[in-house]
Each structure stands twice: as C-alpha cells, then as structure tokens.
C-alpha positions as CSV (number, residue, x, y, z in Angstrom):
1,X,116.4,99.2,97.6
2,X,113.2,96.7,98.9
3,X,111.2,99.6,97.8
4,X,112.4,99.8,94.4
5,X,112.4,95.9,93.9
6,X,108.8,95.7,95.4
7,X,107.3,98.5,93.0
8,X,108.9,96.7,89.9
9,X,107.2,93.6,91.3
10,X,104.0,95.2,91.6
11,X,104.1,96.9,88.4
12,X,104.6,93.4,86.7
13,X,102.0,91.7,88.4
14,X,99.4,94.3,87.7
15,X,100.0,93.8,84.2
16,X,100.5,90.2,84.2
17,X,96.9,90.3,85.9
18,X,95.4,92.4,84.0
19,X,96.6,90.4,80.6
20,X,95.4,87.0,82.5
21,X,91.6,88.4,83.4
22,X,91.5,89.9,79.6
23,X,92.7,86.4,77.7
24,X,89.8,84.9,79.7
25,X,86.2,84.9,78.0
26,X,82.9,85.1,79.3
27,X,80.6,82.2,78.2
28,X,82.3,80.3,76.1
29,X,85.1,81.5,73.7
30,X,88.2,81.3,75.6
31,X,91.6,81.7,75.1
32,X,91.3,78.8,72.1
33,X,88.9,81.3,70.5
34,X,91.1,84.3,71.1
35,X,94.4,82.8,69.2
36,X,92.3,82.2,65.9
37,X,90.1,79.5,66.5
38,X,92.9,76.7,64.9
39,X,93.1,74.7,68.4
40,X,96.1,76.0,69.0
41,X,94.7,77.2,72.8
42,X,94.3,73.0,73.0
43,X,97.5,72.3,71.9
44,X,99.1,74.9,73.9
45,X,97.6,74.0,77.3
46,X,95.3,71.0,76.4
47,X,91.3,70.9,76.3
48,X,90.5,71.7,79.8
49,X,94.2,73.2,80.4
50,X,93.8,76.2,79.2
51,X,90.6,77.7,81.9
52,X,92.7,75.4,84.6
53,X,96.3,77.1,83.8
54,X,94.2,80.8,83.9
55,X,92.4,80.3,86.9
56,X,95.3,79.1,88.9
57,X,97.7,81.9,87.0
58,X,94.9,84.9,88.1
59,X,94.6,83.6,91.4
60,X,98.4,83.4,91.9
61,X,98.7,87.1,90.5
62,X,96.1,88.5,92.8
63,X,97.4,86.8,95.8
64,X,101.0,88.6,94.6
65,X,99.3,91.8,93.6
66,X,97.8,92.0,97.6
67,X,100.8,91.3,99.2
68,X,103.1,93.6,97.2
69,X,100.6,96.5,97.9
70,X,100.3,95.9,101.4
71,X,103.9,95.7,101.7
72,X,104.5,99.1,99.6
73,X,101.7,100.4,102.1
74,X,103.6,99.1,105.3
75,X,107.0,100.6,103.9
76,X,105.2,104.0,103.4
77,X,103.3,103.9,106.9
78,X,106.6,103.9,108.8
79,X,107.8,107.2,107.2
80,X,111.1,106.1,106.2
81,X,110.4,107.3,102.6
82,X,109.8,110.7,101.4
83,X,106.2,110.3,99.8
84,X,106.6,112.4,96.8
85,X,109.6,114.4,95.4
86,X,107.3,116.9,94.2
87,X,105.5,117.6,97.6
88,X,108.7,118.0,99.1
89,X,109.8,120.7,95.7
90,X,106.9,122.5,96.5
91,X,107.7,122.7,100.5
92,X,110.7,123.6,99.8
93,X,109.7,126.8,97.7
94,X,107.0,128.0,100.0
95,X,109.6,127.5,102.9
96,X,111.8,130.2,100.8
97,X,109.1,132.1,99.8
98,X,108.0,132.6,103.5
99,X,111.9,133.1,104.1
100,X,112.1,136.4,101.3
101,X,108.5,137.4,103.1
102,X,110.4,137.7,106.4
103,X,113.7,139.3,105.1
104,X,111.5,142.3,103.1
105,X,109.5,142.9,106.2
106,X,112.6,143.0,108.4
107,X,114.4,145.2,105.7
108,X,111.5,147.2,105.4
109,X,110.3,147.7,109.2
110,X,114.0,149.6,109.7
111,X,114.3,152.8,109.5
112,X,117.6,154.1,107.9
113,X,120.4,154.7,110.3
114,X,119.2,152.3,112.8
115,X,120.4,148.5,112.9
116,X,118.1,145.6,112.9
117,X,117.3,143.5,115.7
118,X,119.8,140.9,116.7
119,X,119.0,137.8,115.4
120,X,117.4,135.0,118.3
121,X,116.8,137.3,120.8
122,X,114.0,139.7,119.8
123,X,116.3,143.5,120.9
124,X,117.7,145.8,119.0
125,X,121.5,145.6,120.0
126,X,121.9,148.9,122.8
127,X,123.3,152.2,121.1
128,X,127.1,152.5,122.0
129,X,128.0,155.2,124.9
130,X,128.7,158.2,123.2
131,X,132.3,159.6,123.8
C-alpha cells in the first residue's frame, strides 16, 4: 500500500519536474516568451514572478523527487517486496523445468521390473522375502 502510494508520487513528480525544468529558458525568453509573447507569463505570475515561482517549484520537486526514490530504494533494500513479477515467472519455469529434468532421469535410470528409489532416503526399498 506505501509502496504503491509512493511510486504514484514519484511518477508525478518526475513529470511535474521534468515540465518545470522544460518551461524554463536559457538566456532570456522565459516562460512569458513560451505562452506567445502577449504578457500573459506577467500577468499570470507577475514580472519577476514567473523565474521566482519556477525556481522555488523545481527546487521543491527535486527535493520530493530525492526523497520518494530513496524511500522506494529503502522499501526495496529490506526485501519485503518481490522485485519483479517477471524474475520470479521465469524462476518459477526453470524451477519446473529442472523438476521434469529430474523425473525423466529418474524414469529413465530404472530398469523395467525394478521399483525406483524411495523418495528422501537415497535406497531402493529391499525386495520382499520370497515365499
């Protein structure tokens, strides 16, 4: 549940970030330039508004986007969440294919007529006494 609420988090904030680095210009332009050049960047935020409400806006989002990651990070170091539902599919199938390999060498390795070993302790189970 904290997982899934801090991974929505993160995923807004990267592009929330991303967004506020992009709007911002080099030298000059701005984010006045950017919405057509009619003022309406000065209207929106004022003259010196606009740089002041995107520098405090990136720096909030970065300081977010770091602590979101190193909490995902954290969350995943204590091992309390599988890491990857595919890793575990593909586990899973070589742990079955390795089962099949043992069962065809164990079918194959009797002869017919004779029993296979008993299962967990490495014998084959003794012949009964013939009457």
């Amino acid at each position: 549940m904290v997982l899934t609420i801090l991974l929505i988090v993160h995923v807004i904030t990267c592009v929330l970030l991303m967004a506020a680095i992009l709007i911002q210009a080099g030298k000059g332009g701005g984010l006045s330039g950017s919405l057509g050049g009619f003022g309406i960047g000065q209207n929106l935020f004022g003259s010196a508004g606009t740089v002041t409400f995107l520098i405090k806006a990136t720096t909030i989002l970065a300081v977010l986007f770091f602590l979101t990651t190193m909490s995902i990070g954290y969350i995943y170091s204590k091992g309390k969440v599988k890491t990857s539902y595919t890793g575990n599919l593909i586990q899973d199938g070589l742990i079955r294919e390795q089962k099949e390999v043992e069962k065809q060498k164990e079918s194959s390795s009797t002869p017919t007529g004779q029993s296979p070993a008993v299962k967990g302790t490495g014998t084959k189970p003794e012949k009964e006494p013939t009457k």
